[in-house]
C-alpha positions in Angstrom: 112.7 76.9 125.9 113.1 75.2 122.4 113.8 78.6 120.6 114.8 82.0 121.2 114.2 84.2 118.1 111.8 87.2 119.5 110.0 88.5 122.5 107.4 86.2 121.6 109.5 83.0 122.9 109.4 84.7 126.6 106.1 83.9 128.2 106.5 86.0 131.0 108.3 88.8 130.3 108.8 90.5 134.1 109.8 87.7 135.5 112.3 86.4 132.7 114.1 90.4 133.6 114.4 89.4 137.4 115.5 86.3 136.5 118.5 88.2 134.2 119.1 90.8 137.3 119.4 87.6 139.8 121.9 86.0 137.8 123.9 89.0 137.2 124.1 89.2 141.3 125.7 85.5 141.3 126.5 84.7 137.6 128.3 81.4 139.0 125.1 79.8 140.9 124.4 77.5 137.9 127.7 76.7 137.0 127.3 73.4 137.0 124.0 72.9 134.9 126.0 72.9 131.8 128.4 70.6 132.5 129.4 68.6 129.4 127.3 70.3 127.2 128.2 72.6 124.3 126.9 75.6 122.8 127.8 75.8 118.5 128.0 79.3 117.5 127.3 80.0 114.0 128.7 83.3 112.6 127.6 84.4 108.9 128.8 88.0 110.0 131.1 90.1 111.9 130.6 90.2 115.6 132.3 91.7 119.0 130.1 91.8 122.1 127.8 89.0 120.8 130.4 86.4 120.5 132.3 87.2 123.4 129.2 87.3 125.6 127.4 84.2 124.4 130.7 82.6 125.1 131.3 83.7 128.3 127.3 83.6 129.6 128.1 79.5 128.4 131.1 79.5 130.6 129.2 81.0 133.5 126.9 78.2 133.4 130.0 75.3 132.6 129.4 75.0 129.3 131.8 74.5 126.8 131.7 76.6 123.3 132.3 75.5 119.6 132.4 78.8 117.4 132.7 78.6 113.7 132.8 81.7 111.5 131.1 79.9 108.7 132.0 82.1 105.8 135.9 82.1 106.6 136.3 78.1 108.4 133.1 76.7 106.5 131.6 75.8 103.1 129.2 78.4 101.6 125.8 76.8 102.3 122.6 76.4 100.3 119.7 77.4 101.9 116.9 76.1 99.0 114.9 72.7 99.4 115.0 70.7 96.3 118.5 72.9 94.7 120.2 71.2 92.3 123.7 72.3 93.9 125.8 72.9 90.8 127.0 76.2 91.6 128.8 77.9 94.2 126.9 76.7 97.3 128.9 73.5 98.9 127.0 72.1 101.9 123.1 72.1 102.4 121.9 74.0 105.6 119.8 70.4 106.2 123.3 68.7 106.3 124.9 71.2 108.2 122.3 72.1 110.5 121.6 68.2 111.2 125.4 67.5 111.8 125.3 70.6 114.4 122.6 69.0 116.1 124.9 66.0 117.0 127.9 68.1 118.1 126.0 70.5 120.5 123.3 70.6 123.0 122.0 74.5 121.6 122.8 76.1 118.5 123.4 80.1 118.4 123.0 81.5 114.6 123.8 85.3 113.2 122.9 86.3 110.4 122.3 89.7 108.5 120.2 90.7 105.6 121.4 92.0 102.1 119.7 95.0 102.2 118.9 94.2 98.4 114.7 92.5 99.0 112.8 93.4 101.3 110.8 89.9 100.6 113.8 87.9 100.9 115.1 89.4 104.5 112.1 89.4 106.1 111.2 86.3 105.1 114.4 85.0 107.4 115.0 82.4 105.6 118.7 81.2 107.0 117.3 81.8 110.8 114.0 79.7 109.6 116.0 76.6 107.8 118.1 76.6 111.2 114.8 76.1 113.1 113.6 73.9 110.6 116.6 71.2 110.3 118.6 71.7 113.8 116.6 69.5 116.6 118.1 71.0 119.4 117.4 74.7 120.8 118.5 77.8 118.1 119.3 81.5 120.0 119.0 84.1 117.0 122.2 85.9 117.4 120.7 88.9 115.0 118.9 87.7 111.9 117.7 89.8 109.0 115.0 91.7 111.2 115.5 91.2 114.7 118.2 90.9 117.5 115.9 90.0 120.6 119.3 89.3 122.8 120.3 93.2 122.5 116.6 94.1 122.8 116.6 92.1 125.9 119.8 93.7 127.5 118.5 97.2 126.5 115.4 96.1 128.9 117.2 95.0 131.6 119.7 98.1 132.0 116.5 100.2 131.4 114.8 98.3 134.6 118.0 98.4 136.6 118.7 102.7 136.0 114.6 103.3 137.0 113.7 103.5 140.2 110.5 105.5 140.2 106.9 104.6 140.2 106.0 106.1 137.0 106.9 104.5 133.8 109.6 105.9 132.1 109.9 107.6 128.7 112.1 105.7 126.6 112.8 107.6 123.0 114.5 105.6 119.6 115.9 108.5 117.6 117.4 107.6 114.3 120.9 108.9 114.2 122.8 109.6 110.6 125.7 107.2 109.2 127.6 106.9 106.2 125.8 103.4 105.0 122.5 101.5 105.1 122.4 99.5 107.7 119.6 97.2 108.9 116.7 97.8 110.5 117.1 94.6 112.9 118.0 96.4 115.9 115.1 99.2 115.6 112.6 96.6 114.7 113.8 94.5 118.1 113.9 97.1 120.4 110.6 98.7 119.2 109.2 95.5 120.1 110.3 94.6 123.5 109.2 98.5 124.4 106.0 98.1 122.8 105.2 95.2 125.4 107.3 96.6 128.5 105.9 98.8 131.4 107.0 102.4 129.3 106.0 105.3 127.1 107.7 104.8 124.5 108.1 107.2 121.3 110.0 106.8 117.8 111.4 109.6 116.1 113.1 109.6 112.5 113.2 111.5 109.6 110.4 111.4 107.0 111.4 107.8 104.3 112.5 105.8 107.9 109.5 104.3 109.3 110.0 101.0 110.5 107.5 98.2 109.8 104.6 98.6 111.6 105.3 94.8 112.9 106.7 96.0 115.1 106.2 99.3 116.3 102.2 98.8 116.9 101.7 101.0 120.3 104.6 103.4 120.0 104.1 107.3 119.2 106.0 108.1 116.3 107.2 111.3 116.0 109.5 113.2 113.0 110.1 116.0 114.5 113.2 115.2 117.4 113.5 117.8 119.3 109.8 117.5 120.1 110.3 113.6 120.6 113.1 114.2 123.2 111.0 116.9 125.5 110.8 115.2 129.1 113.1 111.9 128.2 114.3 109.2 130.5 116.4 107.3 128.3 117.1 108.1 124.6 118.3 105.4 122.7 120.1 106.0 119.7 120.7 103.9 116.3 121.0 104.3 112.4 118.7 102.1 110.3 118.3 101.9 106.1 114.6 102.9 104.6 112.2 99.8 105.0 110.0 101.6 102.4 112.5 102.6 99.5 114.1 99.0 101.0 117.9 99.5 101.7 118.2 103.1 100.9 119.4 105.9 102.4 117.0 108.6 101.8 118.4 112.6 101.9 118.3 114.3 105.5 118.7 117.8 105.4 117.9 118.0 108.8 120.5 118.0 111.5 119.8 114.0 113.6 123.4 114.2 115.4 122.8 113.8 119.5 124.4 116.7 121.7 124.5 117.8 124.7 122.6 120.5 123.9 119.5 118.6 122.1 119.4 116.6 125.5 118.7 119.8 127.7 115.5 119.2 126.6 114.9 115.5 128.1 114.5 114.8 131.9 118.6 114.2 132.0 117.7 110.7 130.1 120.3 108.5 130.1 121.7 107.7 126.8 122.0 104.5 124.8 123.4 102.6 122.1 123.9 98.8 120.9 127.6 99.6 119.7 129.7 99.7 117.6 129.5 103.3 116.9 130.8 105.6 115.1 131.9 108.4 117.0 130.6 112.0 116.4 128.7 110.7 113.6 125.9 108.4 115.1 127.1 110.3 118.6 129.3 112.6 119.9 131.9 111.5 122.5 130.7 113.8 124.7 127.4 111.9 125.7 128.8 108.6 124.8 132.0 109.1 127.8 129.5 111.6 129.8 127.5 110.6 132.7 124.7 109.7 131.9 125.9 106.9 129.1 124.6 103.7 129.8 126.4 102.0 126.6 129.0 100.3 129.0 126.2 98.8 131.2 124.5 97.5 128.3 127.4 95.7 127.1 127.7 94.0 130.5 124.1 93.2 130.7 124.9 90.8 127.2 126.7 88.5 129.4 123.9 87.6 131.6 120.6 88.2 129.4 122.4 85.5 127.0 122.9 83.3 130.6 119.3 83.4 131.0 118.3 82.3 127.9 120.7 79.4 127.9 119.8 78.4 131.0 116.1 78.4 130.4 117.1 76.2 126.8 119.4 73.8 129.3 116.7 73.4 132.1 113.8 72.8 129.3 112.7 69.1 129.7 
């Protein structure tokens, strides 16, 4: 594997999720593939479970880890062929991306969008000069639209809590917060569903439709408490207007998750990437109750990252 950006880097999609749930049973068994390699992180944002999961699914495997938060410990970089670099920008993403190259065996990048143009986000244009100028393999850690590692865990702990024959109903709702945020995660997740073994439904207010990208195949529904009826899993998440790009648009509805808008489901288990902002995105009572899988899906970060890095470390 020479890149891990999306679900469409995985060829076989089943068998890359046993392959996660394997290693997760003996997360040591290939602990000596990475010997005296390294994995470079690259942060351009803020990140928790991400950087302490990539590093430890690179320890797992002997690895050792370079991190550099590149807007604190680095130059501000240039991301435009053919610049004439008198302003602000430092270092050219061809220099630094080249120089990465030769310090370590993959490179892992994050990066958000600005929320400002919808053209310049999605056209990833820091994950895509990455690919362009690093030759060795590049894990998106998040980029401006997508963050297939989370997307990846989500469909792992969903295959690990289903145990029936029948395929599960697996519901995004929108959830309110108190700033845009990107629609990376939404995007993602809509995506792996789309192509996994579920019925899978998206439910938001009216002015938060997601790019149809990447929710070709799911049922979109505005109304919620119609979208939750019978529920397996509900997974829950803010994201910014991809029409009126960046914006929050009014809700006048009520979108907060309770206990008692879940009576409704089939006593679906309830997720969330994290962070989250308590008793505004969720309350704590389904977030510490029972059924919460947010814990499990934090876990399942370690070894969905393993499996990608070993795939990039076994690739001839």
């Amino acid at each position: 594997m020479k890149k891990f950006t999306s679900i469409n880097d995985i060829q076989d999609l089943e068998m890359i999720l046993n392959e996660a749930i394997q290693l997760k049973a003996n997360p040591y068994s290939f602990k000596d593939l990475g010997k005296n390699k390294t994995l470079g992180l690259i942060f351009m944002n803020p990140s928790f479970r991400t950087r302490l999961s990539m590093q430890k699914a690179a320890l797992n495997l002997g690895m050792n880890v370079i991190v550099l938060n590149i807007n604190q410990e680095g130059w501000k970089l240039e991301m435009e062929d053919g610049s004439i670099m008198n302003g602000d920008s430092v270092e050219h993403v061809k220099d630094a991306a080249a120089i990465m190259s030769v310090y370590c065996d993959i490179v892992g990048i994050r990066c958000f969008p600005e929320l400002k143009s919808k053209e310049a986000d999605y056209s990833e244009n820091v994950l895509n000069s990455f690919l362009k100028y690093c030759t060795v393999p590049i894990v998106s850690m998040e980029s401006a639209t997508l963050h297939p590692l989370q997307s990846f865990t989500d469909l792992m702990t969903i295959k690990e809590n289903w145990n029936k024959p029948s395929k599960p109903k697996v519901v995004l709702t929108w959830a309110p917060h108190i700033k845009a945020l990107p629609q990376a995660v939404p995007n993602s997740f809509s995506e792996w569903m789309c192509k996994a073994d579920v019925d899978f439904v998206i439910t938001h207010p009216e002015g938060y439709e997601l790019c149809e990208d990447f929710t070709n195949g799911a049922t979109i529904i505005s109304n919620q408490e119609e979208a939750l009826k019978g529920a397996d899993f509900v997974y829950v998440k803010n994201w910014s207007s991809y029409e009126n790009y960046g914006s929050m648009p009014e809700v006048k509805e009520d979108w907060l998750l309770t206990n008692e808008k879940v009576k409704g489901t089939n006593k679906a288990k309830i997720m969330h990437c994290l962070p989250v902002r308590r008793n505004v995105e969720l309350t704590d009572e389904l977030l510490d109750g029972s059924d919460s899988l947010i814990l499990k899906q934090a876990e399942n970060r370690i070894y969905t990252a393993q499996t990608i890095l070993k795939k990039m470390l076994v690739a001839p």
